[in-house]
Every structure is written in structure tokens, then in C-alpha cells.
C-alpha positions as CSV (number, residue, x, y, z in Angstrom):
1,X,-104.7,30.7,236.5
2,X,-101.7,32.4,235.3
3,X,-102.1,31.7,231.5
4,X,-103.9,32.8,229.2
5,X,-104.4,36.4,230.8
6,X,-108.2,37.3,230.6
7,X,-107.4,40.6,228.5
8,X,-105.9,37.8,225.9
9,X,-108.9,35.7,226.3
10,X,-111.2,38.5,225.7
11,X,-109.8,39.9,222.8
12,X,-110.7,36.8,221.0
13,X,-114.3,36.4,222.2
14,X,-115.5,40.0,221.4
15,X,-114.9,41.9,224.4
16,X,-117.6,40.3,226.1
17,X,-116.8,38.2,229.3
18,X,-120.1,36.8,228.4
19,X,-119.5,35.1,225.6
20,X,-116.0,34.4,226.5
21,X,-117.7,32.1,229.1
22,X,-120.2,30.7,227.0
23,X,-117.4,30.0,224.5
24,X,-115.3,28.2,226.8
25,X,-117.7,26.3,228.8
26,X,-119.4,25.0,225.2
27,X,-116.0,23.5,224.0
28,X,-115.0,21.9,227.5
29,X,-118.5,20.5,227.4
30,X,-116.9,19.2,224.0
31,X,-113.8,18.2,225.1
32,X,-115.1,16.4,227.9
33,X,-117.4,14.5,225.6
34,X,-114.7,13.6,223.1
35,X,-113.1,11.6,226.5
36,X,-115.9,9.5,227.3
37,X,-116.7,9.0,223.7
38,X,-112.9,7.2,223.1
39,X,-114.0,3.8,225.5
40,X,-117.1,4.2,222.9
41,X,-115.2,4.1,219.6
42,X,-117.0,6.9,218.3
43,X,-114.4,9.3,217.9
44,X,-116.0,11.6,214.8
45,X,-118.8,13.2,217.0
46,X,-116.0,15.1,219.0
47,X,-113.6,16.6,218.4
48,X,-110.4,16.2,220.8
49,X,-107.9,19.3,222.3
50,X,-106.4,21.9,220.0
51,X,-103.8,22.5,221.8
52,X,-101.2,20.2,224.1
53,X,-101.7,21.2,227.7
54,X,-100.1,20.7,231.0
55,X,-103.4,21.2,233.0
56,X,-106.3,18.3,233.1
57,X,-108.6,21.1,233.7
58,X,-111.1,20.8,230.7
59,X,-112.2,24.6,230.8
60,X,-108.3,25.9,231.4
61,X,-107.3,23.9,227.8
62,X,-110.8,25.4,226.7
63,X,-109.5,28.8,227.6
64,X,-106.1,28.0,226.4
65,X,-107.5,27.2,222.9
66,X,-109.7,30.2,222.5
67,X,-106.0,32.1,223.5
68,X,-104.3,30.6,220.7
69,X,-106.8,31.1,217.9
70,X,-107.8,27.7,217.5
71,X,-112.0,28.4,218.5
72,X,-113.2,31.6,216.7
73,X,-116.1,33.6,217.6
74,X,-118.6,35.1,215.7
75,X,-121.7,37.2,216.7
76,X,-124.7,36.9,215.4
77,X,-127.4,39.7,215.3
């Protein structure tokens, strides 16, 4: 994975590759969810990609998201 560049990533998740991975693995959880849900009909449980992507791989658009500004972190404590 060429893009986003994990010093981009990070700068949006805190500086911690921890919660960048919790981050990104929570929303392609979401993603992924949104997908089965459209055969459903349900479609405001989940919502769908931020961002238009080249790649199928749910946690690269994840990553690519949290790149572009569209998830936002905040820490609690």
C-alpha cells in the first residue's frame, strides 16, 4: 500500500499506531456492514464510503478516509 503513507495516517489518529488501527478496523467493520445491509433495505444503520476508491479493500478505503479527514479522532481520558 502506496497511499495514504502511514506518517499521513498517523497524524490524524494521534500519533498512536494503536488507535490508528483501532480506528480503521472500527469503520471497515462499518463499511462492510453498510454492504450487506443494502440486499437488507436498511440503509440508515451504516453509513457507506467517504471517499471514492479504486481498491475493494474495506480497510485500505478505511485508511484512505481517516487520510482525508473524513473520520476524526478524539481521545478520551
Amino acid at each position: 500500500m502506496d497511499r495514504p503513507r502511514i506518517d499521513e495516517l498517523l497524524a490524524q489518529a494521534g500519533n498512536s499506531r494503536y488507535s490508528l488501527t483501532i480506528i480503521a478496523a472500527k469503520r471497515a467493520r462499518q463499511i462492510n456492514n453498510y454492504y450487506n445491509s443494502l440486499g437488507e433495505g436498511m440503509f440508515d444503520e451504516f453509513p457507506p464510503p467517504l471517499v471514492n476508491s479504486r481498491s475493494k479493500n474495506l480497510l485500505t478505503i478505511a485508511f484512505e478516509e481517516i487520510a482525508e479527514g473524513k473520520i476524526h479522532f478524539t481521545s478520551k481520558g
